[in-house]
C-alpha positions in Angstrom: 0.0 0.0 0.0 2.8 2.1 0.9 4.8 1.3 -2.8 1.4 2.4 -4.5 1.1 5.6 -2.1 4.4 6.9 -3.1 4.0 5.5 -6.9 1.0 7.4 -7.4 3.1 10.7 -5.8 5.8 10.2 -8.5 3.1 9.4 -11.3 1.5 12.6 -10.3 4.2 14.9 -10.0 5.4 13.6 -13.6 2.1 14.7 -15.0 2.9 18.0 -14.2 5.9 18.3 -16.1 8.3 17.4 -13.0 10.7 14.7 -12.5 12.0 13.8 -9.4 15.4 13.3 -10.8 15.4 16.5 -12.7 16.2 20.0 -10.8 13.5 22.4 -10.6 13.0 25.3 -13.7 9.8 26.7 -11.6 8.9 29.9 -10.4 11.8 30.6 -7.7 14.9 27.9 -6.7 13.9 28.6 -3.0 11.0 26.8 -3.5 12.8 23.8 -5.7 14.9 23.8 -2.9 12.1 23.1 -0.5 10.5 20.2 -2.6 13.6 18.7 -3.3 14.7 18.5 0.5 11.3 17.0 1.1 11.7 15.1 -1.1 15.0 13.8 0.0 13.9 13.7 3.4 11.0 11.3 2.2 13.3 9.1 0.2 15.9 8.6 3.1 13.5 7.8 5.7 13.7 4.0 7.0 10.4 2.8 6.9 11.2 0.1 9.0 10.2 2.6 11.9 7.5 1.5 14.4 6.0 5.3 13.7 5.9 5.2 10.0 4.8 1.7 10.1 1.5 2.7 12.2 0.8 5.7 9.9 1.1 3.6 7.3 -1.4 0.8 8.4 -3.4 3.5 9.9 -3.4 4.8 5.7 -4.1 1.0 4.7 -6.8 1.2 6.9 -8.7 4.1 5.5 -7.8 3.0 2.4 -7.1 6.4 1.4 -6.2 7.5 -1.9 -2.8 9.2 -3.0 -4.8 12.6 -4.6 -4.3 16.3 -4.0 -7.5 16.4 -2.3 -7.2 13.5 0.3 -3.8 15.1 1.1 -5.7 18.4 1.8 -8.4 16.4 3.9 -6.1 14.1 6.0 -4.8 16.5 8.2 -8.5 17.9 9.0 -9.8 14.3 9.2 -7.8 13.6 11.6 -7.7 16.3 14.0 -11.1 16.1 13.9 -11.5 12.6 15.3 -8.6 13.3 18.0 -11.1 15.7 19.2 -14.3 13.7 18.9 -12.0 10.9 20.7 -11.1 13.1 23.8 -14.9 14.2 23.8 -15.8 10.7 24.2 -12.8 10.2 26.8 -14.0 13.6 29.1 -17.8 11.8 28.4 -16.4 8.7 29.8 -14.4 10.4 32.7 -17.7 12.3 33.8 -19.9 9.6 34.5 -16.3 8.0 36.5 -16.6 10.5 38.8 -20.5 10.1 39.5 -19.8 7.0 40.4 -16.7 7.7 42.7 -19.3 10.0 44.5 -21.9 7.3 45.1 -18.6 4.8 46.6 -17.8 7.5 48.9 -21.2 7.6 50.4 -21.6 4.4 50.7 -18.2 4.1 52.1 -18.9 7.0 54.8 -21.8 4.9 56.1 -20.1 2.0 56.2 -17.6 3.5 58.4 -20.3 5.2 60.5 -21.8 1.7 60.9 -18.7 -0.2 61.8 -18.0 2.8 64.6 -21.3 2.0 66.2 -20.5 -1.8 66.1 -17.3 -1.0 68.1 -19.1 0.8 70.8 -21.2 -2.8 70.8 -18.6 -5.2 71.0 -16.6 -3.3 73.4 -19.7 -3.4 75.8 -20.3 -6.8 75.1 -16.6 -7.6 76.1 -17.1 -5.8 79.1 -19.8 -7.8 80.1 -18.7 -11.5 78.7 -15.0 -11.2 80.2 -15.2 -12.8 83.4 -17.6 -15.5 81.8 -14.9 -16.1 78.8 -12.0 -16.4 81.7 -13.9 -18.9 83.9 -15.3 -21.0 80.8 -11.4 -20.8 79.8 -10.3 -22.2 82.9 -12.7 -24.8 83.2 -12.3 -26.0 79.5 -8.2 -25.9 80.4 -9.4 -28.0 83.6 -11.1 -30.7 81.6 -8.5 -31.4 79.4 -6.2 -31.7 82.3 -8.4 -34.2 83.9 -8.6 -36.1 80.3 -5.5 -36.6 80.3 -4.8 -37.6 83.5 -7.8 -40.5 82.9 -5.5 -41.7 79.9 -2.6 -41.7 81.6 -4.3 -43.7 83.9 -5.8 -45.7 81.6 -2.9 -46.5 80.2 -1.1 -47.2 83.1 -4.2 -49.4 84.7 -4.0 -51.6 81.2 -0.1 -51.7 81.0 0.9 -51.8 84.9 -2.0 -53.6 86.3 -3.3 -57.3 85.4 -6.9 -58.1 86.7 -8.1 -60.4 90.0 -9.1 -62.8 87.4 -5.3 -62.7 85.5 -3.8 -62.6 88.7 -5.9 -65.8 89.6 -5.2 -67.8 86.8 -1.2 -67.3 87.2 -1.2 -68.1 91.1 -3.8 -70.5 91.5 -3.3 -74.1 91.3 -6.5 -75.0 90.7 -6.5 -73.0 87.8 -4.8 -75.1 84.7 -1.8 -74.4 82.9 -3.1 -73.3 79.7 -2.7 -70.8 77.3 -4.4 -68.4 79.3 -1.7 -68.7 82.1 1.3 -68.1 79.6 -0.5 -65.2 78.4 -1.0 -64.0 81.8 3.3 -64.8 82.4 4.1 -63.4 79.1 1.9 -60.1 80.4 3.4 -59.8 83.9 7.3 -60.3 82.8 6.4 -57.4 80.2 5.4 -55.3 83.6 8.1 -56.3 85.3 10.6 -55.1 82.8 8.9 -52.1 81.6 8.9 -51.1 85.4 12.4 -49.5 85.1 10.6 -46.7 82.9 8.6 -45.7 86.2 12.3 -46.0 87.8 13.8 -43.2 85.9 11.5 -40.7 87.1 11.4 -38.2 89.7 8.7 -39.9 92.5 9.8 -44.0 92.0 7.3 -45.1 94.5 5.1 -45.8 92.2 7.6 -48.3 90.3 8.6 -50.0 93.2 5.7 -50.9 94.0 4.8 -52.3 90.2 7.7 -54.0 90.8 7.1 -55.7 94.0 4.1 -56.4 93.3 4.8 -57.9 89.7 8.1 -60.1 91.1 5.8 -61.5 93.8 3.2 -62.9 91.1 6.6 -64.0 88.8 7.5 -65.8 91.6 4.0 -67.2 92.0 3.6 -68.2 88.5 7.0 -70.3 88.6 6.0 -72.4 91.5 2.9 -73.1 90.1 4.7 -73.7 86.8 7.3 -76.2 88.7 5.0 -78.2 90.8 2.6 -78.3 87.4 5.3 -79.8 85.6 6.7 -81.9 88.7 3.1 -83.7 88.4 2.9 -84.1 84.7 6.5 -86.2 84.7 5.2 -88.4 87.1 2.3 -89.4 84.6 4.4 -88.8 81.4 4.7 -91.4 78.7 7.9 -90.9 77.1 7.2 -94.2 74.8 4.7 -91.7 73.5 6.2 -90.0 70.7 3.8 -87.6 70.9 4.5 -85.8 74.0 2.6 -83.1 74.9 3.3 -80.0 73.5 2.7 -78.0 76.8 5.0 -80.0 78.7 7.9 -78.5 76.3 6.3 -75.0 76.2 6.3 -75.2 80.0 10.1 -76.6 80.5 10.9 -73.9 77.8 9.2 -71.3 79.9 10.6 -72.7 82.9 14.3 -72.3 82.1 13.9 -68.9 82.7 14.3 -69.9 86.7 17.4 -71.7 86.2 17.7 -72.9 89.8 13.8 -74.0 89.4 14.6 -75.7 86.0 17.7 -77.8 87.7 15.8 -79.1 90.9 13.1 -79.9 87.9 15.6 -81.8 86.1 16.9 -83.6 89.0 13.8 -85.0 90.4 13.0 -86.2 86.7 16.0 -87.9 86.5 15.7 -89.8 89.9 12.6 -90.9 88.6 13.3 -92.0 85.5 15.9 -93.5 86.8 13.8 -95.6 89.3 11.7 -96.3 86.8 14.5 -97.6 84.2 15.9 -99.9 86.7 12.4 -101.8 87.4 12.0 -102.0 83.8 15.7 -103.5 83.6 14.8 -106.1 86.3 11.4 -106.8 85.3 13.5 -107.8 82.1 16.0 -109.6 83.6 13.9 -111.8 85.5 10.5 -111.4 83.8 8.5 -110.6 86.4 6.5 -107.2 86.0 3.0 -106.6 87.5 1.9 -104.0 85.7 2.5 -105.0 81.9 3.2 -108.4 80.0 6.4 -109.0 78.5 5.8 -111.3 75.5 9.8 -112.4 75.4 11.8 -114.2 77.6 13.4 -113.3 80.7 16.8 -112.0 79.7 18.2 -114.3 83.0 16.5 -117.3 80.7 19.7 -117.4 78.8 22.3 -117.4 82.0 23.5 -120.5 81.3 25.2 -119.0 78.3 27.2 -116.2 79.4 28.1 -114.5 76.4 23.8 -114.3 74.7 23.4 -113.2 78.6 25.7 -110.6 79.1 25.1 -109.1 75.2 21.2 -109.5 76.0 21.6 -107.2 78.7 23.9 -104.9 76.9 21.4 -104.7 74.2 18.6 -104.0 76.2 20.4 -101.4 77.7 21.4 -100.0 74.2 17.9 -99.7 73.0 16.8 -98.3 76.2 19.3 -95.4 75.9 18.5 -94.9 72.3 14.9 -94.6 73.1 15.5 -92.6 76.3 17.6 -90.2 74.1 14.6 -89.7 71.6 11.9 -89.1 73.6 14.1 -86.4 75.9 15.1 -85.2 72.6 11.6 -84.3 71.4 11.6 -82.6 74.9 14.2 -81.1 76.1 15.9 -79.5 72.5 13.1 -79.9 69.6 12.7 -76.2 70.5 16.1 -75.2 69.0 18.2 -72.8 71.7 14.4 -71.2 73.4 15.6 -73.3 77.1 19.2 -71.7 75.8 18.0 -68.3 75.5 15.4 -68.8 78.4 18.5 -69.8 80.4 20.5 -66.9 79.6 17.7 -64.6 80.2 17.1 -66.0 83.7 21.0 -65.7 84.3 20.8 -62.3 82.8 18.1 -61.6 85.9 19.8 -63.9 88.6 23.5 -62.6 88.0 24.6 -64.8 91.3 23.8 -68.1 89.3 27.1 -67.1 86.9 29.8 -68.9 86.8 33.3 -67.7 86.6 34.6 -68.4 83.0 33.1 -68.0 79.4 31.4 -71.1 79.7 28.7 -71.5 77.7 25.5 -71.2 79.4 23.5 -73.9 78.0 24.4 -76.6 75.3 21.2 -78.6 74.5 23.3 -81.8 73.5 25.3 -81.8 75.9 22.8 -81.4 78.7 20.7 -83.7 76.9 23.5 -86.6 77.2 24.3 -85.8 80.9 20.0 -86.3 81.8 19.7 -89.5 79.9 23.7 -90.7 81.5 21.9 -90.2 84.9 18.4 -91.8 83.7 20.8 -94.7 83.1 23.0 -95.2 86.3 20.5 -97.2 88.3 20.6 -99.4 85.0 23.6 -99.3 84.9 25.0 -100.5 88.3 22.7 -103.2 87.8 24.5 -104.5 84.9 27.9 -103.8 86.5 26.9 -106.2 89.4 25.4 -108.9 86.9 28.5 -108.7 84.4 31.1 -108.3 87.2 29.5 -112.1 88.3 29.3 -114.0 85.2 32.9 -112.6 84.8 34.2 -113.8 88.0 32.2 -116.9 88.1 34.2 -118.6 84.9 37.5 -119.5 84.5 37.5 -119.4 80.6 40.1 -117.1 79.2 38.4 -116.7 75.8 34.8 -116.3 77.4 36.6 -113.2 79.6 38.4 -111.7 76.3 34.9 -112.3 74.1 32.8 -110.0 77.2 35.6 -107.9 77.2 35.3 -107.3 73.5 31.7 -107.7 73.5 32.1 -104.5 76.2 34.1 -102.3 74.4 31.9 -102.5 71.1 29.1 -101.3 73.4 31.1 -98.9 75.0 31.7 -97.3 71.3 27.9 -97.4 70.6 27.5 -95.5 74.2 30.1 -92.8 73.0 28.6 -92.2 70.0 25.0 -92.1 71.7 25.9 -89.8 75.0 29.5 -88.2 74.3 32.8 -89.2 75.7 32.5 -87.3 78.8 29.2 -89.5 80.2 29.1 -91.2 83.8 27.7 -94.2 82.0 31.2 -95.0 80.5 32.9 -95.4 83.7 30.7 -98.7 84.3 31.9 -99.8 81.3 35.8 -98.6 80.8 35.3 -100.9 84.6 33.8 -103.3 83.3 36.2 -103.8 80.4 39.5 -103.5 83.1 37.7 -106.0 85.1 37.0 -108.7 82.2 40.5 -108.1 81.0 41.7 -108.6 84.4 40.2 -112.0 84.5 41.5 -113.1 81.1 45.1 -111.8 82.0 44.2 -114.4 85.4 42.9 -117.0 84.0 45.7 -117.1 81.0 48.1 -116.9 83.9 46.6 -120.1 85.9 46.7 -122.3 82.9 49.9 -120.9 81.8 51.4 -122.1 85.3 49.3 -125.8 84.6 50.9 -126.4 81.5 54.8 -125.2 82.6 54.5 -128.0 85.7 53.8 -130.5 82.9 56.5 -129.7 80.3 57.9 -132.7 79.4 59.7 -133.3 76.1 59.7 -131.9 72.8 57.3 -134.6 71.0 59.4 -136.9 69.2 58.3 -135.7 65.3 59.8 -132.6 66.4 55.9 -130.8 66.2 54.4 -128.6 68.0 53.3 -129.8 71.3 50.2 -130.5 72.9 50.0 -127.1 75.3 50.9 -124.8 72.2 48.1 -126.4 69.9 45.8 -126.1 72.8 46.6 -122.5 73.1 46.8 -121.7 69.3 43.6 -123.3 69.4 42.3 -120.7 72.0 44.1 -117.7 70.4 42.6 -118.1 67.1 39.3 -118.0 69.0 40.6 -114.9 70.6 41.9 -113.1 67.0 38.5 -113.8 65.7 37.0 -111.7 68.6 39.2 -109.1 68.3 38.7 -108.9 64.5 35.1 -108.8 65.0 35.4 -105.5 68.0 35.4 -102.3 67.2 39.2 -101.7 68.4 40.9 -103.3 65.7 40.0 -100.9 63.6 40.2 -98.1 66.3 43.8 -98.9 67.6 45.5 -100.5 64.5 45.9 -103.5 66.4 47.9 -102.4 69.3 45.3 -103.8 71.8 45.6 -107.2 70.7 49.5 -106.8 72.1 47.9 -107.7 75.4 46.6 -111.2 73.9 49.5 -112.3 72.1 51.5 -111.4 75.5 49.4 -113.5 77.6 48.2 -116.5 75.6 50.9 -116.5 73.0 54.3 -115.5 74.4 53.9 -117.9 77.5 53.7 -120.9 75.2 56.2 -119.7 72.7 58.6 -119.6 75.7 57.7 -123.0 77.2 59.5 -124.2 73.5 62.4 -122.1 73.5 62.7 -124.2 77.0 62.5 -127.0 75.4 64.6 -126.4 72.6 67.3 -125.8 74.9 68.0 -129.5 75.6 67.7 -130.3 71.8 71.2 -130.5 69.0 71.2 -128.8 65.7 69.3 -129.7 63.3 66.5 -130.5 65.9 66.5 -128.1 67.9 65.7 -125.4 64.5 63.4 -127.7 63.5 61.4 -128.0 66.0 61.5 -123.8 66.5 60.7 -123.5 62.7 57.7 -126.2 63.3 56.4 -124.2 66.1 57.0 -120.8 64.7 54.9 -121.5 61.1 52.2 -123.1 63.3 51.8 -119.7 65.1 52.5 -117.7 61.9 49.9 -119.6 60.3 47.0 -118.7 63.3 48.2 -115.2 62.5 48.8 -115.0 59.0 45.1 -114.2 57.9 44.5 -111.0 60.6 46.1 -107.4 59.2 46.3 -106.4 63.1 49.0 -109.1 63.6 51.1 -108.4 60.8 53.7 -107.1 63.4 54.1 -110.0 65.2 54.3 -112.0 61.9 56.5 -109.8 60.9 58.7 -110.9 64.0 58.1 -114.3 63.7 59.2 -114.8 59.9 62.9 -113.1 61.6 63.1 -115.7 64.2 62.6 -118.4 61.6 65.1 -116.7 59.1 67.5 -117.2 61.7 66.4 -120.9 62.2 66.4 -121.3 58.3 70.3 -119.6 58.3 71.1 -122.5 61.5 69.7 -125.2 59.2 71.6 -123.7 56.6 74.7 -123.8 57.8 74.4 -127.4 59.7 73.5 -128.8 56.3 76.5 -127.2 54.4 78.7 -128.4 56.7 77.1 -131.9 56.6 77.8 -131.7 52.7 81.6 -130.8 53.5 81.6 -133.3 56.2 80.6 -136.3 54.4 81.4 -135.8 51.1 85.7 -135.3 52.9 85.6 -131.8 51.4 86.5 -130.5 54.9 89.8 -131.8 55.2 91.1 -130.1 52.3 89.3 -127.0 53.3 91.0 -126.6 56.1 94.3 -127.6 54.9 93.7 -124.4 52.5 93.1 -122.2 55.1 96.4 -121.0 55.6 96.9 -120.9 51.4 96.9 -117.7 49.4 97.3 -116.7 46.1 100.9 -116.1 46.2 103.3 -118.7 44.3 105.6 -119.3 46.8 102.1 -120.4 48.9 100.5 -121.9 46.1 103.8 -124.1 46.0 103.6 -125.5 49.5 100.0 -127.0 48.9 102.2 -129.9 47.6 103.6 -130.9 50.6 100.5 -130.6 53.0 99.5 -133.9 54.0 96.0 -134.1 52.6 97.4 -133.4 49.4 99.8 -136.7 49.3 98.7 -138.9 46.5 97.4 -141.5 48.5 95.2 -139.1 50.7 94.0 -137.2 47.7 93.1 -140.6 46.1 91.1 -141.3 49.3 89.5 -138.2 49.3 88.7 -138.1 45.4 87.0 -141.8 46.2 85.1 -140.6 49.7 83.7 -137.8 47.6 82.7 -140.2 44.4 80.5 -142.1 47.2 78.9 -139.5 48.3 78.2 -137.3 45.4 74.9 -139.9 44.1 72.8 -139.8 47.3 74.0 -137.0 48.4 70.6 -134.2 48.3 69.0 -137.7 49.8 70.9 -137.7 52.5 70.4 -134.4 53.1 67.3 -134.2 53.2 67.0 -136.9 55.5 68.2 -134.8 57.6 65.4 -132.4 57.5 62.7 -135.0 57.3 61.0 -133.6 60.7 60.3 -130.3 59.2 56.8 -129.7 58.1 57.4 -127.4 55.5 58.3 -129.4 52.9 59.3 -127.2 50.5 61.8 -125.0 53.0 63.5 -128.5 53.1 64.1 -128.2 49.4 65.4 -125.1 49.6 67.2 -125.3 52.8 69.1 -128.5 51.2 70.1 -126.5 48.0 70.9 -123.4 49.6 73.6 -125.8 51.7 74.8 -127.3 48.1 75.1 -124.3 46.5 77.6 -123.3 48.9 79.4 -126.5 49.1 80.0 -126.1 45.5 81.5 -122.8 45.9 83.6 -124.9 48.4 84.6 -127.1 46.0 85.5 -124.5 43.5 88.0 -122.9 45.6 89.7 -126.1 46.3 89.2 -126.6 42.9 90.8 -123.3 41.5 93.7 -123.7 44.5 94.7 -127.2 42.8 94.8 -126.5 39.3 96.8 -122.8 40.1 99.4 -125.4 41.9 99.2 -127.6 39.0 100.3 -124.7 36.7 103.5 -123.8 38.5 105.0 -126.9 39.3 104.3 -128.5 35.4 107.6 -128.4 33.5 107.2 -128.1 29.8 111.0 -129.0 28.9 109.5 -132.7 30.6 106.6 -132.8 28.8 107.6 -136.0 26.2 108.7 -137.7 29.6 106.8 -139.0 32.0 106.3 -136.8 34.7 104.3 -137.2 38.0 100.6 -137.2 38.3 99.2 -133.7 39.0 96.7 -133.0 41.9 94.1 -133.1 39.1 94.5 -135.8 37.7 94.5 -137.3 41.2 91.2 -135.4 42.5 89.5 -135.4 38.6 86.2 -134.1 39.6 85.2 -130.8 38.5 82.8 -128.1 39.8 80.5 -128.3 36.7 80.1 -131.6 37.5 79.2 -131.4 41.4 76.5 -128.7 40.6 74.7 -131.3 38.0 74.6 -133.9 40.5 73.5 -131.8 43.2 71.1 -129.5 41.3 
């Protein structure tokens, strides 16, 4: 709109003969002067101004016309609606003001009103005053007395139990039911909440809570203990199912520990009266109350082994059902008698002992109640073992109990812990059947010495060592079968070979004594292999074999040697032998061999003939010697051992000869007729001895 406004201002002013480029010809310069500056001014003004911009809509929006006459009128239109526009504005302004007037009337009234209603109030608060101040105070008062009616209240339903709460905790006609724990549970809240009303100013009131409260603990306990004093006199603890309040109440209970112990005690002096009778009745099958559908246990006394393990066994099972039954008791509740304990402690302080001992350990006080159940049982069965023990005088019968003792004494270790009363009766029991077997080992030990005779004339073992090889194989079995051969590696069987093996191996070294080589090995070897072979098949001897195949090495080596020198002796080897004894391997010695007697011709003939004679019996012979020997094929080897080294015998005496040979032959002589050498007097060679002796 703008473009077209000043387009149609050039168009016009170039109708009338003017160019805006072109300088003015008019009537005077002063007034081309004035146009063009206009002019200028017009065509350097920046319509990007806000003020040119609003004229210029304000043109667009009259949509107004670039021609002379619109440019006379604009200026007139204009001014002309500025003043209509501030006749409206005064217009406006007028009735303003009327209105201001009628606000400040109203306004004056209002204030005159609100004046008069001061003067009304401030009466009125004259006379309500002293009624406000005492409805104040007696408002404040009521809320005091509120409070002190919650506070009581409160204290009433915390501090305070009711007759009928306090009945059912002390009264022992009332039953211990769930009612009563609630009632305990209640009262030991009290009683520890009591040290709040301690910490204030006026502790009257707390002490008294607190007396009061410990005298109904107190209360509640004893009815609690002589409750539960009742109820194990009736209990059935072949029930599995033992009653649940029993535990809650023992669990409860611990909190007393000096109640909880005298509770304990008296339950174990009665189940320990009560195990005993049932151990008798058993024993001798008489029992008025119940029917036992087996056997008296004292049925079987005439065999003393089935007697004394039937009475172990029953006391086994006993304990292990004992054990159960307190089990479900006394622990099934975790650590609550722990923690019970330690609280009760916690409240008693003098019950500590010095130490960090623990304060409770469920097993272990679990093991110590059943050991005590068990010592009336057990002193019964230390009487009844103690007298089958003494009343026999079989060693093996002693050693069996003994055995039969110790693998129940493992069993009890496992079940109750090493540290049980229980285990004295039988680490007693044990020294006492040992005892008896050491005794009764002893007496027939002392029989068979006063009969020693003779070595039996086979050279075998005799009577008294079969009979007790015979009784210690019994034994070895026994003692395989225990629990302590594989617990001590053997070392407790020491004792038995000491006592029933030593004894008897000594009686025939004494024997021995009197006897000549070979017989006198033989008979050790024979007596030796028939202990070695008792032995042989138990892994807890194998030191003691181990020993005995060294003493018959040594025998072996004795054998040995007497038969090599029975090969030297008959065979005449031993003469020249020792005629080389004094020969070395010089040539000046080698030389002298000549003139030693057994080397004459005639001698060496003899010899050379002697040992021609004895060469084709001669392992015969030898082992004639050994015929006595049970071992057969130790003879064998025993024999050849002997030849072997008489035919390194011979091969010295061999090699001695045929270096003696070499020095004094004389090759210059050799187409005469010289004399016959030592070899060709004593021909044999060594190749041929060891073919006829192999």
């Amino acid at each position: 709109m703008s473009a077209s406004y000043f387009q149609e201002r050039v168009n016009s002013a170039s109708q009338n003969g003017l160019s805006p480029a072109s300088p003015s010809v008019g009537p005077a310069s002063r007034g081309a002067n004035a146009l063009s500056s206009r002019i200028t001014s017009v065509l350097s003004a920046s319509y990007a101004d806000l003020e040119i911009r609003d004229a210029l809509e304000t043109l667009d929006s009259r949509q107004v016309h670039n021609s002379a006459e619109t440019r006379r009128q604009i200026r007139l239109d204009v001014q002309k609606e500025v003043i209509q526009c501030n006749g409206e504005i005064v217009k406006d302004f007028g009735e303003v003001a009327e209105q201001l007037k009628r606000i400040g009337t109203a306004i004056k009234s209002l204030n005159n009103c609100c004046a008069d209603m001061r003067n009304h109030i401030a009466a009125a608060n004259q006379e309500t005053g002293p009624v406000l101040e005492e409805a104040t105070s007696l408002i404040t008062q009521r809320k005091q007395v509120e409070a002190k009616q919650q506070i009581l209240h409160a204290f009433s339903s915390h501090f305070l139990i009711s007759d009928d709460e306090a009945n059912v905790l002390t009264s022992t006609v009332e039953p211990v039911n769930e009612d009563f724990f609630q009632g305990l549970t209640r009262v030991k809240k009290i009683h520890h909440d009591c040290q709040v009303l301690l910490g204030t100013e006026d502790q009257r009131l707390g002490l008294e809570v607190l007396e009061q409260s410990s005298k109904q603990l107190n209360a509640a306990f004893q009815k609690l203990y002589r409750w539960i004093q009742r109820e194990f006199k009736t209990l059935d603890l072949e029930n599995p199912q033992i009653s649940a309040s029993v535990r809650r109440s023992l669990r409860v209970l611990a909190e007393r520990p000096t109640l909880f112990q005298s509770c304990l005690d008296s339950f174990a002096e009665a189940r320990e009266t009560i195990l005993s009778d049932s151990f008798h009745a058993a024993l001798t099958g008489t029992n008025s109350e119940e029917h036992i559908a087996t056997k008296p246990i004292e049925f079987h006394a005439h065999d003393p082994l089935r007697y004394v393990g039937d009475m172990l066994a029953w006391a086994h099972s006993t304990t292990v059902s004992e054990r159960e039954a307190l089990e479900n008791l006394f622990i099934s509740d975790g650590d609550e008698i722990k923690r019970s304990i330690q609280a009760g402690l916690e409240s008693e302080p003098w019950l500590k002992e010095d130490g960090d001992k623990e304060v409770f350990d469920g097993r272990k006080a679990l093991n110590q109640l059943v050991s005590r159940d068990l010592m009336g049982v057990a002193r019964l069965l230390r009487q009844r073992v103690e007298q089958v023990i003494q009343s026999h005088d079989d060693a093996s019968l002693a050693y069996k109990i003994a055995n039969l003792i110790g693998f129940y004494k493992g069993t009890f270790v496992r079940l109750l812990g090493s540290d049980s009363e229980v285990l004295d009766v039988f680490n007693t029991l044990n020294t006492s059947a040992m005892r008896q077997f050491r005794a009764n080992m002893r007496d027939y030990v002392a029989n068979v010495q006063s009969d020693l005779a003779v070595a039996p004339a086979d050279l075998s073992p005799p009577d008294f060592l079969n009979e007790a090889l015979q009784m210690l194989r019994v034994l070895a079995k026994s003692y395989d079968t225990s629990v302590a051969a594989t617990d001590d590696q053997g070392q407790g069987f020491q004792t038995v070979l000491a006592e029933a093996l030593d004894p008897f191996l000594s009686g025939c070294e004494n024997l021995q004594k009197g006897m000549q080589q070979p017989d006198s090995a033989i008979f050790a070897i024979n007596c030796l292999f028939a202990a070695k072979e008792v032995l042989a098949s138990y892994r807890f001897a194998s030191e003691r074999v181990s020993e005995i195949d060294e003493t018959i090495d040594e025998q072996v080596a004795n054998l040995t040697e007497y038969q090599h020198q029975y090969f030297v002796h008959e065979s005449g080897l031993i003469t020249l032998l020792e005629a080389l004894s004094t020969i070395n391997d010089a040539e000046e010695s080698l030389k002298t061999i000549l003139d030693l007697d057994p080397f004459k011709p005639d001698a060496l003939v003899a010899a050379s003939q002697q040992l021609d004679e004895f060469l084709p019996s001669a392992l015969i012979d030898a082992s004639e010697n050994l015929k006595k020997l049970r071992n057969r094929k130790m003879i064998q080897d025993i024999t050849e051992e002997a030849a072997g080294a008489f035919c390194e015998d011979f091969e010295r005496v061999e090699s001695k000869m045929v270096a003696s040979d070499d020095l004094t032959y004389d090759e210059d002589k050799e187409d005469e007729e010289q004399e016959p050498g030592l070899r060709d007097l004593f021909p044999r060679t060594s190749g041929e001895i060891r073919v006829l002796l192999s």
